[in-house]
N, C-alpha and C positions, 0 to 999 in steps of 0.2 A: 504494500500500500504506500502512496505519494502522499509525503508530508506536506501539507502546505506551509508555506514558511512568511510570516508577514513580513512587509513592507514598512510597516509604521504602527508601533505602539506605544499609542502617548499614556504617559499618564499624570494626572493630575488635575489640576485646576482647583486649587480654593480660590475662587474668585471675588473679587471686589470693584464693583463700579461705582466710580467716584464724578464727583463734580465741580469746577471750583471757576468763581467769576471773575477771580482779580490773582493772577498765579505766578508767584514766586517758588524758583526752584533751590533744597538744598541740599546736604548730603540723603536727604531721605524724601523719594519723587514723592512721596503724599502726602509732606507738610501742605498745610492748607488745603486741602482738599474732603470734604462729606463723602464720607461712605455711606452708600446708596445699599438697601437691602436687596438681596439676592436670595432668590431662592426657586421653586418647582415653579414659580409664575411667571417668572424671568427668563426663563430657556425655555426652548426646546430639542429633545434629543433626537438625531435623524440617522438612521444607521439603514445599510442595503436592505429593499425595499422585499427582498425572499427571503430573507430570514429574520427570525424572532430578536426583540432588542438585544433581550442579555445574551445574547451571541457575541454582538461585537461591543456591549458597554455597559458596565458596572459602576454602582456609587455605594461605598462601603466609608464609614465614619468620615465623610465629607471631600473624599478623594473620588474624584470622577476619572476612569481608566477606559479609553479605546483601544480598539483594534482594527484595524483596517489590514485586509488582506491583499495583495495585487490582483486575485480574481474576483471581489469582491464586485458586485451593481453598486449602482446610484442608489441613492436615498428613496425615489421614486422612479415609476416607468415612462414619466414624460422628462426626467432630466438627461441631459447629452454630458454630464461630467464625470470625471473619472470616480475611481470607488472612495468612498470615504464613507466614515462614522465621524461624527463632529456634533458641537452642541451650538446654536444658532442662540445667541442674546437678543431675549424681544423686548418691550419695553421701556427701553429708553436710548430712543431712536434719538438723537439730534442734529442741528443743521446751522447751529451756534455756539458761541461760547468755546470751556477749554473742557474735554473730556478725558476720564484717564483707564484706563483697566492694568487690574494688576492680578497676576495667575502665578501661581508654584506649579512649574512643567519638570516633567521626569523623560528623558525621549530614551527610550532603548538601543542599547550596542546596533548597528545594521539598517536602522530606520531613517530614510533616504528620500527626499522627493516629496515631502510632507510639509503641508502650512499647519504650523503651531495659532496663529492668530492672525484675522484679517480685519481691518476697517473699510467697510465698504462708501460707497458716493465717491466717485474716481475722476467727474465731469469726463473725459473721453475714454477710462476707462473703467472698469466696474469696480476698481477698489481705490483705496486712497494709499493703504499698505499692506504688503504682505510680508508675514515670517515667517522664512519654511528653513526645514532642514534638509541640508544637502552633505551625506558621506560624515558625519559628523560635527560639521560646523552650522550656525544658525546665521542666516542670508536676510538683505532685504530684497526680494523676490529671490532672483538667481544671479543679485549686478553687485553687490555690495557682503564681504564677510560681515557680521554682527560682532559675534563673538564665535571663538573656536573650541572646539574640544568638550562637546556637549554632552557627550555619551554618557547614561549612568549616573546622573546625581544631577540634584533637584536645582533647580533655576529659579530668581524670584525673577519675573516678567514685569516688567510696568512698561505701557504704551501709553503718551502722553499727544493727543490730539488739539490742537490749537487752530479753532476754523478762518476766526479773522486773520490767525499772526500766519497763515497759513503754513503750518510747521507740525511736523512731529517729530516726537524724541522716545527714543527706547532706550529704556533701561534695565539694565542686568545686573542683580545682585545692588541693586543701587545706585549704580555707576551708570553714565550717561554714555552710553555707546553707540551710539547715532541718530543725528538728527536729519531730516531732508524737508525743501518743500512738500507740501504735500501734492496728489496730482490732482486736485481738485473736488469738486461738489461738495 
């Protein structure tokens, strides 16, 4: 019998979505910033549309774990995107102001070609940023290293969204590890 062997298994996410109208940054990206409650009303979990959730996602004492397979479907039979399990943030959509999210990611030895987190509204293209992992290191799309050497041990994630200053800043472990315009909407 053929093992199948994943592609990308994330794990984690204690999440936190913040908000903050007037933002100074300092050793710690959530000075000044409301943490916004998060919970089963705030997500949604979308995992390949032929099989049962906890197949590919599990939430045990507040750590949310995927799995995504390479032969894994779309979430649904009308989407044209590759396999994924992921948890979609509803609820607090905006199109102002400064936003921030902040996640503890775990990405497994192997796990390769995978977006850890997206801000979508791109104006010409559907996201504003993406953080994937590629061979071990974490990218902003596939143009820019983030940080290197991700394998195996937990990451604190903060993505800081700023609409008017149009800018984002990611931070890792704290530390401000890149910022770019952002591409729009």
């Amino acid at each position: 019998m053929h093992q199948l062997k994943p592609i990308g298994v994330i794990l984690a996410f204690i999440i936190f979505a913040m908000i903050n109208i007037n933002p100074t940054y300092s050793q710690n990206p959530t000075s000044g910033f409301t943490q916004l409650p998060f919970g089963k009303a705030q997500y949604i979990i979308q995992t390949p549309y032929d099989l049962p959730q906890s197949d590919r996602y599990r939430l045990v004492n507040g750590i949310h774990t995927f799995t995504v397979l390479k032969t894994d479907k779309p979430y649904s039979l009308e989407s044209s995107t590759l396999p994924r399990s992921e948890m979609s943030i509803n609820g607090y959509k905006y199109s102002t102001g400064v936003c921030q999210f902040e996640g503890y990611v775990y990405v497994k030895q192997g796990t390769s070609g995978t977006s850890l987190m997206q801000v979508f509204g791109g104006g010409s293209t559907a996201t504003t940023l993406m953080v994937r992992v590629y061979d071990g290191n974490l990218y902003y799309y596939r143009e820019k290293i983030i940080e290197t050497n991700i394998y195996n041990r937990w990451i604190r994630l903060n993505v800081i969204h700023d609409v008017e200053g149009n800018n984002v800043k990611v931070f890792i472990d704290g530390s401000l590890k890149f910022s770019t315009a952002r591409q729009g909407g």
